[in-house]
N, C-alpha and C positions, 0 to 999 in steps of 0.2 A: 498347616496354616500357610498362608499364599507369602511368598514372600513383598517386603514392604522398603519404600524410599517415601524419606520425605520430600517433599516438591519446593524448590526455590519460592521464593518472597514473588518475585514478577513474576512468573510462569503464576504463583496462585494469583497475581493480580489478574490476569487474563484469563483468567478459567472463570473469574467471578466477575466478570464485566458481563457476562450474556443475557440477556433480557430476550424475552418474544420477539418485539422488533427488529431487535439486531444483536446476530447469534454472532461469536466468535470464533468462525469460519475462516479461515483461508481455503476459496475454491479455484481451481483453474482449470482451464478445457482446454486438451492438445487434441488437436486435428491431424489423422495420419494421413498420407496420400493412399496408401494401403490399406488391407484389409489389418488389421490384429486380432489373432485368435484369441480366445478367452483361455486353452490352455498354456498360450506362451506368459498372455499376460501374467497368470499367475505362478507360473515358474518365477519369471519377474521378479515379480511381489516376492513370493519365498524367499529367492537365493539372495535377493537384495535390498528392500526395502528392511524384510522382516532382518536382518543382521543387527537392525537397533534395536536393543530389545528394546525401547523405552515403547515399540509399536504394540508390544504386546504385551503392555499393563494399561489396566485401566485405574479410571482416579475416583478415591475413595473421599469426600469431601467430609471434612471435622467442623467444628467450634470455631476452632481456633487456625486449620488453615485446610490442608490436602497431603496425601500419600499417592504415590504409584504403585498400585498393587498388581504382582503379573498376576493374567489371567489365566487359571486353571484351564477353564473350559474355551480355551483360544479355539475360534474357528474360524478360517480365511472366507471358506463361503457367505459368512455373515457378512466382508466386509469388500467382498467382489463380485458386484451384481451385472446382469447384461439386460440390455434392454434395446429394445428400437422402436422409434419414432413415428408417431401417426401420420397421417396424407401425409404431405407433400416431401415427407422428410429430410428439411431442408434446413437452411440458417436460422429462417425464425423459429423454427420447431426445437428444433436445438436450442435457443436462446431462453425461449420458453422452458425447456426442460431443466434447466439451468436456473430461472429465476426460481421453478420451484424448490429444486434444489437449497438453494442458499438459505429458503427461508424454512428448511424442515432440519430439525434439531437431533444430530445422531445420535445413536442409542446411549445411554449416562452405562447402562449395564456392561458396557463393552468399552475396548479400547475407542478413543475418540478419531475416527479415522474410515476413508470410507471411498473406493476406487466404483464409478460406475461407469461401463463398457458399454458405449453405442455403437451397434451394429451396422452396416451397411447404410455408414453417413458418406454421401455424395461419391460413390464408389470408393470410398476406403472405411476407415470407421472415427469415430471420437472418444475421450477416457474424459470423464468429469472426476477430477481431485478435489476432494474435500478430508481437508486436518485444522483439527482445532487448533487455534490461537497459541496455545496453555503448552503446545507439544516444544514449539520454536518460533522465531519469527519469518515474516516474507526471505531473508538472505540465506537463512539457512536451512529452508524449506528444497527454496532453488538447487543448493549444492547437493538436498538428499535428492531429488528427482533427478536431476544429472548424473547421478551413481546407477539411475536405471535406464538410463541408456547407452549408446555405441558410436562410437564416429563411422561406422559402417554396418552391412548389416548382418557381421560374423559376430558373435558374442564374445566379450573379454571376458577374463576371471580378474574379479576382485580379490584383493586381500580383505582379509576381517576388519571390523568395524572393531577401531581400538575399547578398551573392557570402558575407559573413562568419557565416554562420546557423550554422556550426558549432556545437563545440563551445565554449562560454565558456572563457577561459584560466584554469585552477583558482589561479593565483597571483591576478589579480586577485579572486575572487570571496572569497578569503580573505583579500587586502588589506581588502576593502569588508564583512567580517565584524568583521574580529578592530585594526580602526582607533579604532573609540570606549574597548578594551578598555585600552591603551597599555601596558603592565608586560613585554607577552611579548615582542613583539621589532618595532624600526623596520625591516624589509628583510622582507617579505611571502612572497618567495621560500622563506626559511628557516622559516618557520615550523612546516610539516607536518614537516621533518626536524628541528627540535627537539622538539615535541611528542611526534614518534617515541619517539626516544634517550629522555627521561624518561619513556616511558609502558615502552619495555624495561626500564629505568631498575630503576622502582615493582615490577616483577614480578619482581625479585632482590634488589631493596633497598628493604624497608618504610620504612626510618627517611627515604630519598629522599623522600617524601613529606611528612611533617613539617617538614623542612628547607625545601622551596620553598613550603609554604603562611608558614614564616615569615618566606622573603623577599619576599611578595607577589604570586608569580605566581601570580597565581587561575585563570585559564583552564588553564595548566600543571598545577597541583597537582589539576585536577578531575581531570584523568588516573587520578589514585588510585581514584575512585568506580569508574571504568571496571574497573582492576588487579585492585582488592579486592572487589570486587559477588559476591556469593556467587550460588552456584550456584540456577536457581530450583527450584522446588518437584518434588518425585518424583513426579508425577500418570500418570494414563496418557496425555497428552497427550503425555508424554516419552517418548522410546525410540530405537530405532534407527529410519532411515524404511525405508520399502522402494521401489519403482520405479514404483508407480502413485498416480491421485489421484484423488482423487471431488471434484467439481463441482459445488456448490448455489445457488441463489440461493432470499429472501424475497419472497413478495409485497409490495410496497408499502405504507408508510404514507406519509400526506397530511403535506406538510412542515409547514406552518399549524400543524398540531395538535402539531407536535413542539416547534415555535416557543413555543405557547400554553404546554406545561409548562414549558418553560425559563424565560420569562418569570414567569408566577406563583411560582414556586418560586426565581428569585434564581438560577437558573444559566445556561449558557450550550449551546445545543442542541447541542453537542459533548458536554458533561458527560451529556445527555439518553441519547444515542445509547450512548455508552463504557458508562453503570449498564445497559441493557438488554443489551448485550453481556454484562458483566459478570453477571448476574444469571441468562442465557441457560446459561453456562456453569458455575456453580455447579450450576443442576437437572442439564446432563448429568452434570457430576462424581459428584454426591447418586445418581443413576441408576444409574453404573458401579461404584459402589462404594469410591468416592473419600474419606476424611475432609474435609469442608469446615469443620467449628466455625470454626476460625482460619486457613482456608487463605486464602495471598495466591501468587499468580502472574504472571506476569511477560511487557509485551507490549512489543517492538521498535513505536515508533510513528515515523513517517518525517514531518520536518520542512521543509518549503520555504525554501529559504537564495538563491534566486533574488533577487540585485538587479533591480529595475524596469528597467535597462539591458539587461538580459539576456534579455526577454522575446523571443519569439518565436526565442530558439536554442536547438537540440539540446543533447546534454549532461546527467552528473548534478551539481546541485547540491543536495543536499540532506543534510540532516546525522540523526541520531534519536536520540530519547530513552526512555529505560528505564520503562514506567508499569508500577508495580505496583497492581493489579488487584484489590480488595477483596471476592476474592469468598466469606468468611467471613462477610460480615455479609448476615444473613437479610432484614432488614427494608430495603424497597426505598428508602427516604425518606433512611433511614442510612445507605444504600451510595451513593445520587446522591450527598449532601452531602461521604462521603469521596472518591468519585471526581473532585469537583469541586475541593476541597482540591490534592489530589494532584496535578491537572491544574493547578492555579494555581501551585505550588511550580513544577513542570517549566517554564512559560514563563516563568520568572527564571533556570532552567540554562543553565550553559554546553555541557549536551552535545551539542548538533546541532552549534556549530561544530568540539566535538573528536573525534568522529566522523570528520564531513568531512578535517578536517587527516589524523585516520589513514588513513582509505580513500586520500587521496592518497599518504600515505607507503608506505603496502603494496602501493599502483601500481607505485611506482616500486623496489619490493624485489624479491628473489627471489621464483618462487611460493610455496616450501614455506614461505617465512615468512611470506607471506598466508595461507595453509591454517592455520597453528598461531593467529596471532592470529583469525581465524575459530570457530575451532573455541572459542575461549576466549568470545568474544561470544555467539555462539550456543548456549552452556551457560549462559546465563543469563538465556535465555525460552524460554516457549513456543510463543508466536506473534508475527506480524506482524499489526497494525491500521493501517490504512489508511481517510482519509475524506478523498473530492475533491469538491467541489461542481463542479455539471456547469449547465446551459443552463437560468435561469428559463420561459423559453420554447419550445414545443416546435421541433424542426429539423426539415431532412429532408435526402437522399442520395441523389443522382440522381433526386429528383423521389418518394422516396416517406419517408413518413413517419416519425422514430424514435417509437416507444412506449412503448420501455424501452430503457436499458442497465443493465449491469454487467461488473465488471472483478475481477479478483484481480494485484496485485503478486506474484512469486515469493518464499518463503521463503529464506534465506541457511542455511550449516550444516546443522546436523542439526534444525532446525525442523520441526517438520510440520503447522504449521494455521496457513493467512491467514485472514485478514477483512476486508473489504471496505463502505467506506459512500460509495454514489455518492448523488447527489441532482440531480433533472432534470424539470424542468415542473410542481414542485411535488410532488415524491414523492420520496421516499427509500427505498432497497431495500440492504438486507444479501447479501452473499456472501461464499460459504466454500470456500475449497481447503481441502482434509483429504489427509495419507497414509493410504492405506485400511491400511498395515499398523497403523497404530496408530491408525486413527480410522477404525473399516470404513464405519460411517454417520455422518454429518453432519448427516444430516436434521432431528433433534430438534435440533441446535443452531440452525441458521436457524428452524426452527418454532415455537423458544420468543421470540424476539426480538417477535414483536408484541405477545405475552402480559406480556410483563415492561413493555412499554411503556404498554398499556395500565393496568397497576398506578399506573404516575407520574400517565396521565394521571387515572386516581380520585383521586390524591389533589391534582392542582392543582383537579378540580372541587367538593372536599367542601371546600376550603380558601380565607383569604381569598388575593387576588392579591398578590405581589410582597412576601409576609413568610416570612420560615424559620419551615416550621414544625415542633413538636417532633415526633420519630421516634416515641417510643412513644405517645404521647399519639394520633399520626395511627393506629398499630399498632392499639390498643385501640380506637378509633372504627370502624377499618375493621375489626376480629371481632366485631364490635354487629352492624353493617352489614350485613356477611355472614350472622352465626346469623339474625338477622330475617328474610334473604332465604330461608333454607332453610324458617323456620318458616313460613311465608307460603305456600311452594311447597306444602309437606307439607300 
């Protein structure tokens, strides 16, 4: 008999979020400058990937939750395919080959995991990454892809992947969360099945809520934000999704320069990245016919809860928080500064650890009672944003070059648009999964991202360095600016 592990409470929560529309995928596509051989890759894979075994079980789903059971019949070939790309084969072919991807569901029979090798992409080649959710999350996905490659292109020897790589014990990780907080509860165990019951609690009893902000439980009582969070905005970004997805990525901009506005302008290149999203997404709205005057929207942003102890193992640790999205405001100087507000308030929330604590409780529930609290969550955004900083340095992969990556996390619910912010050798590139039923093109949304950014960068240059400076005042300097340029042109 196959040998057997039970599977964490969160890991089953993410194994049981997958619906047709939106599978619980983590995919990403690295672009070599090089050719890479299909025998190197799979050396690769062997000597490295597979060192975890958790790669080579698959999940056997119960009643009552999930097991990893290793696979007897493990075959690499199942899960390292090669392919190349019709006419042109090019970016959009690739992109194309990518949205199919995301939306095809790998084998339940096999480990959940799945390397596809394109051949002779723009003279070198491309690897499309796809690992289910359920394995770990986007942080420590990164660290295991980074163990398969090289800071040059002689190969190093790894040491063994320690026996304990699993997954982290989600009680401990929520002891070492929720310990400096002290009000909620001394036994760590208990704590995702309290936060439970009062988060049920809050969704049949308002006045529950008032009652435990006045006896102190502050982590408890955020619960309510969670309960009560109004539904977000009616846009067409909302709707039902359908079965397929379209796949983009941006060209790069130079991270230095993203740096330089952040620094002049008193924010932090998070803030930088989040207004040009923002701002990206207001033109398509403005585009499709969307009211924008005072529109605010709403993006699922995923927070790393990973203690430093815990590095280098599988497993999701990570918790999220609700950012609303200011993308009403025209003027781009006034949307940084509130997205940057925004984003200052959220890193004093409690809500990445009461997340965390729920996904674990809704582990360990029935499913239908994870679908219902799901479905509540996910009626109250419209996207998923994601930003991982990736290798100052360039790597490589069996001896050939990366020269780009990009990733997209899967959307939860009835979500239907991620975002994506990787950064890697000094560039930083946007990516978009879109449901085509309700988002047929994507393209102008990645399109506008450099344009909006470059907006910031005009005003960290017309401005002095390292002072806030006023929105309309910079508004009025830069429609000077601009008529001059036209009258000049003319």
């Amino acid at each position: 008999m196959a040998e057997r592990e039970r599977m964490s409470s969160v890991d089953t929560a993410w194994l049981r979020m997958d619906r047709p529309h939106n599978l619980m995928t983590i995919v990403g596509v690295m672009i070599f400058a090089d050719r890479l051989e299909l025998a190197r890759l799979k050396h690769v894979i062997q000597s490295r990937f597979l060192r975890y075994r958790r790669f080579r079980q698959r999940v056997v789903q119960e009643g009552t939750g999930a097991d990893w059971e290793t696979d007897s019949d493990f075959d690499l070939d199942c899960h390292v395919r090669r392919v190349v790309l019709p006419g042109a084969a090019g970016k959009a072919e690739l992109e194309a080959l990518t949205g199919e991807l995301v939306s095809t569901p790998l084998d339940p029979r096999r480990p959940l995991w799945q390397f596809t090798l394109v051949e002779r992409y723009l003279g070198g080649s491309a690897l499309i990454v796809r690992i289910h959710h359920c394995h770990a999350d986007g942080i420590a996905l990164n660290g295991v892809l980074l163990t398969l490659t090289d800071p040059s292109r002689s190969e190093r020897r790894l040491p063994p992947v320690p026996a304990d790589a699993g997954e982290a014990t989600p009680q401990d990780t929520l002891a070492h969360l929720l310990r400096p907080i002290g009000k909620v509860t001394g036994v760590a165990a208990k704590v995702s099945g309290m936060i439970w019951g009062h988060y049920l609690n809050l969704l049949t009893n308002p006045m529950h809520g008032y009652e435990l902000a006045g006896k102190g439980y502050g982590l408890v009582a955020d619960a309510g934000e969670l309960a009560f969070m109004s539904k977000d905005a009616p846009t067409t970004l909302k709707g039902e999704p359908g079965l397929t997805k379209s796949v983009v990525w941006s060209d790069a901009l130079m991270l230095p320069d993203v740096k330089q506005v952040g620094k002049s302008l008193g924010c932090t290149i998070n803030d930088v990245l989040i207004s040009a999203v923002t701002g990206s997404l207001r033109a398509y709205l403005a585009a499709n016919g969307d009211p924008v005057g005072d529109l605010t929207i709403r993006a699922v942003v995923p927070v790393n809860l990973r203690p430093p102890e815990d590095d280098g193992k599988l497993g999701n640790q990570f918790g999220m928080v609700f950012l609303d999205l200011p993308v009403g405001i025209e003027n781009p100087l006034a949307r940084l500064y509130e997205v940057s507000r925004r984003m200052q308030e959220l890193r004093h929330s409690s809500q990445p650890q009461l997340t965390l604590a729920l996904l674990e409780a809704v582990g360990s529930s029935p499913n239908a009672v994870e679908q219902v609290v799901l479905n509540i969550l996910s009626a109250n955004a419209s996207m998923v944003i994601t930003n991982v900083p990736g290798p100052r340095e360039p790597i490589y992969m069996g001896g050939a070059r990366l020269s780009e990556q990009v990733f997209w996390v899967p959307q939860a619910g009835d979500i239907g648009l991620g975002i994506s912010i990787l950064s890697y050798a000094g560039r930083v590139q946007f990516g978009v999964v879109a449901d085509k039923k309700l988002i047929p093109d994507p393209r102008p949304i990645v399109d506008r991202f450099a344009a909006e950014f470059e907006r910031l960068l005009m005003v960290s240059l017309m401005e002095p360095w390292g002072e806030r400076v006023d929105p309309e005042q910079f508004e009025a300097k830069l429609n000077k600016w601009l008529s001059e340029r036209r009258r000049l042109a003319a």
